[in-house]
C-alpha positions in Angstrom: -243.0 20.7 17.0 -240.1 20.5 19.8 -241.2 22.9 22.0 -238.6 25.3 24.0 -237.1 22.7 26.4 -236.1 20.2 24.1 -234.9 22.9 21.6 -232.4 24.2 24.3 -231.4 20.4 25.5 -230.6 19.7 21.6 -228.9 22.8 21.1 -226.8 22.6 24.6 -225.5 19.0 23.3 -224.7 19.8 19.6 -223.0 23.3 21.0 -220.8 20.8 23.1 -219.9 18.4 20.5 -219.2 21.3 17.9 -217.1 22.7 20.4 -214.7 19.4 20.7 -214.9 19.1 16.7 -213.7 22.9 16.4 -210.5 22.4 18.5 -209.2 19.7 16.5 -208.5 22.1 13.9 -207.7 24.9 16.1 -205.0 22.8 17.4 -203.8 21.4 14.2 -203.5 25.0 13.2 -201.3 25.7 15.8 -199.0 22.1 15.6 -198.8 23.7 12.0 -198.3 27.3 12.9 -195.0 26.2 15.0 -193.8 23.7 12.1 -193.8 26.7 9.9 -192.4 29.0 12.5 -189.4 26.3 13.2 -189.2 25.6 9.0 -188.7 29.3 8.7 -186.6 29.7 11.3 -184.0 27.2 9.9 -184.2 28.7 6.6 -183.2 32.3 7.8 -180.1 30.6 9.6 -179.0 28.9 6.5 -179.5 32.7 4.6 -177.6 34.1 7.5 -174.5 31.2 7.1 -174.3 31.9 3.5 -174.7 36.2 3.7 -171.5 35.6 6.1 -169.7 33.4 3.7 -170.2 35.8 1.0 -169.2 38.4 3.4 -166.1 36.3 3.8 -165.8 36.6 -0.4 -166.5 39.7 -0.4 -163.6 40.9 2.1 -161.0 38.9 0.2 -161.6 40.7 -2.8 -161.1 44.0 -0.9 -158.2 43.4 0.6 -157.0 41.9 -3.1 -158.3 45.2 -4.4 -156.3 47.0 -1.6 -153.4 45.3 -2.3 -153.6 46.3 -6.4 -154.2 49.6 -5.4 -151.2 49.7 -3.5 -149.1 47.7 -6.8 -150.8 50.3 -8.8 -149.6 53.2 -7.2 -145.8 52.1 -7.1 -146.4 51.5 -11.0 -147.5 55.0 -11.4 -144.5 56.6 -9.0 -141.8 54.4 -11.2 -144.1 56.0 -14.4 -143.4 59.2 -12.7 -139.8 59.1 -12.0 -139.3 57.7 -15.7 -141.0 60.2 -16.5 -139.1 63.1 -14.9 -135.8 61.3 -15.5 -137.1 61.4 -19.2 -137.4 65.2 -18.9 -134.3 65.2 -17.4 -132.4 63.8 -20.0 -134.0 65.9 -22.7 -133.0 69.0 -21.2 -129.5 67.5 -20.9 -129.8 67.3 -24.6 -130.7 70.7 -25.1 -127.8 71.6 -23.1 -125.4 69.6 -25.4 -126.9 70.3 -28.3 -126.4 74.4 -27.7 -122.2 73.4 -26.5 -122.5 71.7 -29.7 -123.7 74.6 -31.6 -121.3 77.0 -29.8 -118.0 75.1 -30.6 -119.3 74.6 -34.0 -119.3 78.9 -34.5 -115.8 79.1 -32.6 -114.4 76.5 -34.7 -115.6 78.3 -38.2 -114.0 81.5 -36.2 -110.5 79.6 -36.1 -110.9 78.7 -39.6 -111.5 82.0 -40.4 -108.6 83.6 -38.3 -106.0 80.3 -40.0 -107.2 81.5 -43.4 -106.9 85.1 -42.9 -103.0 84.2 -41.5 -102.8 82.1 -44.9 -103.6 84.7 -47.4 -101.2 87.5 -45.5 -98.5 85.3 -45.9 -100.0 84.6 -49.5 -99.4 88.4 -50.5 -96.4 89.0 -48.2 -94.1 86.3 -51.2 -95.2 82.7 -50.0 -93.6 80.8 -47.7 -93.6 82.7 -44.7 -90.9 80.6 -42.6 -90.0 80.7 -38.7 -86.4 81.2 -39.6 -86.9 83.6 -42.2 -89.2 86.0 -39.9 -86.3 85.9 -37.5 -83.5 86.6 -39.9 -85.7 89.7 -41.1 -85.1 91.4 -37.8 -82.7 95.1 -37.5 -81.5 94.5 -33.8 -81.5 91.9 -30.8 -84.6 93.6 -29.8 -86.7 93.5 -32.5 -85.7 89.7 -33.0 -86.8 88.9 -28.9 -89.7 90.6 -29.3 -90.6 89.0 -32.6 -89.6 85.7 -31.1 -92.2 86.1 -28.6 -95.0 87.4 -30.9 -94.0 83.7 -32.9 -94.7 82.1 -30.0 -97.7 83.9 -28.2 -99.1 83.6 -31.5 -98.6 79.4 -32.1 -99.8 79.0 -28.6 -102.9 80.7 -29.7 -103.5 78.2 -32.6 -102.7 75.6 -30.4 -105.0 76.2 -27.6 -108.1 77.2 -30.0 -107.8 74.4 -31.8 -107.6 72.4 -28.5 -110.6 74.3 -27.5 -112.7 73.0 -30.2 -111.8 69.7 -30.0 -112.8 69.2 -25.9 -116.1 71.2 -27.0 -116.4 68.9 -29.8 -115.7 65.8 -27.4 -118.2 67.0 -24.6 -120.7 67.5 -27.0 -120.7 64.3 -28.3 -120.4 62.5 -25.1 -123.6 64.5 -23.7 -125.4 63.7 -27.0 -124.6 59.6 -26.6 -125.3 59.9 -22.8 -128.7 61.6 -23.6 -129.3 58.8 -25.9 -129.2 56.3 -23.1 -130.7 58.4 -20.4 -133.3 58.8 -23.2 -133.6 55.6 -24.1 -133.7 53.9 -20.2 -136.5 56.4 -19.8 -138.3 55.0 -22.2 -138.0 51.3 -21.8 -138.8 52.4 -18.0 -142.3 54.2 -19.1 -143.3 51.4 -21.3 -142.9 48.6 -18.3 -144.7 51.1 -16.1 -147.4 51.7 -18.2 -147.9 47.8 -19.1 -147.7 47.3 -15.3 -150.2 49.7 -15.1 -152.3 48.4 -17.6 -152.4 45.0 -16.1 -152.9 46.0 -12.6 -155.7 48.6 -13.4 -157.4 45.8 -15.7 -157.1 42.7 -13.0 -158.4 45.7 -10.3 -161.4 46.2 -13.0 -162.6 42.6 -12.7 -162.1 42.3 -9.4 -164.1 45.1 -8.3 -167.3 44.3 -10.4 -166.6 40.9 -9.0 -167.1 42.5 -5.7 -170.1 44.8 -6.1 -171.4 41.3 -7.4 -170.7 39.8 -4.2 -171.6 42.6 -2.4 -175.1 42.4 -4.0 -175.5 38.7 -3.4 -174.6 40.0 0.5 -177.3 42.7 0.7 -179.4 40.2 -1.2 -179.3 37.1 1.2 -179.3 39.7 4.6 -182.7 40.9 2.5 -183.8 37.6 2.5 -182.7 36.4 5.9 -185.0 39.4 7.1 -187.9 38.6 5.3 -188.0 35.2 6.2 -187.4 35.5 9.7 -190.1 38.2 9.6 -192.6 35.7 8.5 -191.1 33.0 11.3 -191.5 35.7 13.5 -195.7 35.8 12.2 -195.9 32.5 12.1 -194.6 32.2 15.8 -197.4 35.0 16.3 -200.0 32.7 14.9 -199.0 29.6 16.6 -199.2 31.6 20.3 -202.8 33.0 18.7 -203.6 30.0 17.8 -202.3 28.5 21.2 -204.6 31.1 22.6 -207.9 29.9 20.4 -207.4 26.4 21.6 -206.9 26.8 25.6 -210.1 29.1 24.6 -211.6 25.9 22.8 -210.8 23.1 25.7 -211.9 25.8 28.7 -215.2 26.4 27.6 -215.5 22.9 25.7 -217.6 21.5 28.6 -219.9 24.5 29.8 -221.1 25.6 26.6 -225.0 25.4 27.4 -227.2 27.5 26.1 -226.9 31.2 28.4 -225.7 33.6 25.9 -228.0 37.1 26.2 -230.3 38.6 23.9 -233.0 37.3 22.0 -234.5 35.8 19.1 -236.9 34.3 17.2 -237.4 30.8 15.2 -240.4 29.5 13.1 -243.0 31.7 14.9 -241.1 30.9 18.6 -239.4 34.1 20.3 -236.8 33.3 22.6 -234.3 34.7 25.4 -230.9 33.7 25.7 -229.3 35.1 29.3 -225.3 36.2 30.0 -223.3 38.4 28.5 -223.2 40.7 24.9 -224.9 43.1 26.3 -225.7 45.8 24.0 -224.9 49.7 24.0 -227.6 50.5 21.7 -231.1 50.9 23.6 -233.2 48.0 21.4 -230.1 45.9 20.8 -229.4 42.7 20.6 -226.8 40.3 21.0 -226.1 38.7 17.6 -224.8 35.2 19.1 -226.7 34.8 22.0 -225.0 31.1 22.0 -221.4 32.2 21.5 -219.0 30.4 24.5 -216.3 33.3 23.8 -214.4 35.6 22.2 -211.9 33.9 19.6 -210.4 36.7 17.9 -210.5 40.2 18.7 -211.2 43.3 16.4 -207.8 44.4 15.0 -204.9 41.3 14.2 -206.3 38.4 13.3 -203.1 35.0 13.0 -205.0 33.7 10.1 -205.7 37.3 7.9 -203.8 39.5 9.0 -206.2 42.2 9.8 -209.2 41.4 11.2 -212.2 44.2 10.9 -214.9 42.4 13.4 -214.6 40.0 16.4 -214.9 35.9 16.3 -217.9 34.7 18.4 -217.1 31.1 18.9 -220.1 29.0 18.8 -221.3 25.6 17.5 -222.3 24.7 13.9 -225.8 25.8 13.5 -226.3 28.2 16.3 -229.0 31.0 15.1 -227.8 34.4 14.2 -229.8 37.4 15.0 -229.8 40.6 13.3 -228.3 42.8 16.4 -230.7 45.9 15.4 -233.6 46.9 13.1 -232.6 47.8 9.8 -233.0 46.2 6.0 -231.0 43.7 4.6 -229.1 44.9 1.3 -226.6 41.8 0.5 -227.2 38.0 1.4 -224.7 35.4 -0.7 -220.9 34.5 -1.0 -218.6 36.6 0.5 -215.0 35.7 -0.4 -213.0 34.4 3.0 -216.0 35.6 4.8 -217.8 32.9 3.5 -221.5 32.8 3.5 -222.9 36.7 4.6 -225.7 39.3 5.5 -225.2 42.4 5.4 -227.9 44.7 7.2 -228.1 48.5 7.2 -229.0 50.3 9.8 -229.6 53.7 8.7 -227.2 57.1 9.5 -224.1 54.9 7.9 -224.6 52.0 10.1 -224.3 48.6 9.0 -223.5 45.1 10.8 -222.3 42.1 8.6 -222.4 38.5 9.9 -220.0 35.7 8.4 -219.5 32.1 7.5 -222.5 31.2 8.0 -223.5 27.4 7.3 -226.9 28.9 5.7 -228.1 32.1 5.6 -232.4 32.8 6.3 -232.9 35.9 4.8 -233.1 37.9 1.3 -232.2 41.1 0.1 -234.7 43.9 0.8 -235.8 42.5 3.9 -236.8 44.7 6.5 -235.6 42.9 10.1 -236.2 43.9 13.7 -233.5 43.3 16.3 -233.4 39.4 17.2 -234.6 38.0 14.1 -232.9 34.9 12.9 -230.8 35.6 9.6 -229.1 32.6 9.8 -226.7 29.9 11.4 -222.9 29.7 12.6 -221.2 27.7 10.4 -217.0 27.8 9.3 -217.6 28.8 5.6 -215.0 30.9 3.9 -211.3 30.9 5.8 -211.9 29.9 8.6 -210.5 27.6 11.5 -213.7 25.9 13.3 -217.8 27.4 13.6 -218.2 30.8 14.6 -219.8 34.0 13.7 -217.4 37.2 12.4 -219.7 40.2 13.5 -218.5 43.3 11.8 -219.8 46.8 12.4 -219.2 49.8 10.2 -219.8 53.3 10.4 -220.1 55.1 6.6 -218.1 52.3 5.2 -215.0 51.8 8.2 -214.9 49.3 10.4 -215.4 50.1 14.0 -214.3 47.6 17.0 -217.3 46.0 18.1 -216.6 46.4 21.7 -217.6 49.8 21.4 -221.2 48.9 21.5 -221.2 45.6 23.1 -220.3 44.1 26.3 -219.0 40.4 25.2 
């Protein structure tokens, strides 16, 4: 059996060499991390070249649209004045057609007054001539004054029967100009209605044409975002993972056994000195080995969240159970990897992942220090190390709360 000495010297060498493997992929994570960050990067300019040149589309059609707008409302003011010249006209009509009327009843008046004048000459014996009238007279006086009743009375005739004609005429001629103001009205409505038509129809397309555009705008600046939201967590990842490895290649060469705490191996109790010091009287450090911290409790560039804190250490470094307790799950653990879970009574529990092997069993009552198995990078993970989670009735606590790493 190797006795203490040659256990540590072992363990100090493969904790070295586990430490140069481990930042080979630590650093390829981050030559990746930046690739994807750069890849990204260039994708949310070409999103941001082609949300401007729809942008581009998209003002074109307005100012199209602005400029049928503007069409559309001198269609609808030449509709308007057609319109109103229309009404115009009509009450023009109106206006003739009562003159009309009128000179119609004075004319059936003069008829009426010609043929009354006919039948008194009918019953006085006929012919009722000019001469004869004036050659019926008693005196000079009676044949002036009867002369001038002739005359007053032909003038009469004369001018009611000139009277009806001009009423006549100026009926007619407001009827036939009503019939062209009517009809210029018309044709004038019906090309400013088609004009309308077409203009409201070609504005129709074009605006669903732009709040298509429009959409494919809001959709690419959607997109641009996203993506250079995810460059912007890669670029987080690759400075995280930048971090990890200058953490890898500092502590690559001192990485001897000195972690505190202790524990104990096939009958053998140890004691590792440094720091993880523990909070909690009877406590130990769960990686007495670890070289460092490699992710804190909180953001982790690989998860997202992270609900413990990375221990770095080499493959195969023991893992102690940090406090007494029982064990309640030992097995697969999704992107944890290999697990134990140990409860610790009053909601307490601690949980220890990727683990290369686990060495212990459900229902196993542990005291603090006992080995419950070995580092290892099982699960998601970038290199060995040991996720130590705490968790008080079921949430996860930062384990800096209770120990001094």
């Amino acid at each position: 059996m190797l006795d203490f000495t040659q256990r540590v010297s072992r363990f100090s060498l493969s904790v070295v060499v586990a430490a140069s493997l481990a930042f080979a992929p630590v650093a390829g994570a981050n030559t990746a991390f930046a690739a994807e960050s750069d890849d990204l990067t260039a994708q949310a300019d070409e999103l941001a070249a082609s949300s401007v040149a729809k942008q581009a589309e998209a003002d074109t059609l307005a100012q199209k649209i602005d400029g049928l707008q503007t069409n559309l409302n001198d269609a609808q003011q030449r509709y308007n004045t057609a319109m109103q010249q229309h009404d115009e006209a009509q009450a023009a009509a109106d206006d003739a057609r009562q003159r009309k009327e009128a000179a119609d009843d004075r004319t059936a008046q003069l008829q009426e007054r010609l043929g009354g004048r006919a039948v008194d000459m009918y019953k006085s014996g006929g012919s009722m001539s000019f001469l004869g009238v004036l050659m019926g007279v008693s005196s000079f006086d009676d044949f002036v004054n009867m002369w001038d009743t002739l005359q007053r009375i032909a003038q009469q005739d004369a001018n009611l029967i000139d009277e009806s004609k001009q009423v006549r005429t100026e009926a007619a001629e407001a009827q036939a100009s009503f019939e062209e103001q009517s009809q210029i009205a018309a044709d004038e409505m019906t090309a400013a209605q088609a004009a309308k038509d077409e203009i409201e129809a070609t504005k129709s397309t074009m605006e669903t044409e732009l709040a298509k555009v429009t959409e494919e705008v809001a959709l690419l600046q959607g997109q641009e975002e996203s993506v250079r939201l995810s460059a912007e967590e890669a670029k987080q990842r690759e400075e995280e993972a930048a971090r990890v490895a200058a953490s890898y290649s500092a502590s690559a060469g001192i990485n001897d056994y000195s972690g505190g705490g202790s524990y104990s191996d096939s009958g053998n109790s140890y004691t590792g000195g440094g720091g993880g010091t523990s909070a909690i009287g009877g406590w130990v450090n769960p990686c007495p080995s670890y070289y460092g911290v490699t992710c804190e409790f909180g953001y982790s560039p690989i998860t997202g969240s992270h609900n413990g804190i990375d221990l770095g250490a080499a493959s195969g470094a023991p893992i102690l159970a940090a406090g007494p307790g029982t064990v309640t799950y030992v097995g697969w653990y999704g992107t944890g990897g290999n697990a134990v879970i140990i409860s610790h009574g009053n909601g307490m529990r601690t949980i220890y992942m990727h683990q290369s092997q686990t060495a212990a069993t459900v229902g196993q009552t542990v005291n603090a220090g006992d080995v419950i198995g070995y580092v290892g990078t099982t699960g998601l993970s970038t290199g060995p190390h040991l996720h130590f989670q705490i968790e008080i009735n079921g949430s996860p606590v930062n384990p800096r709360n209770y120990y001094s790493f």
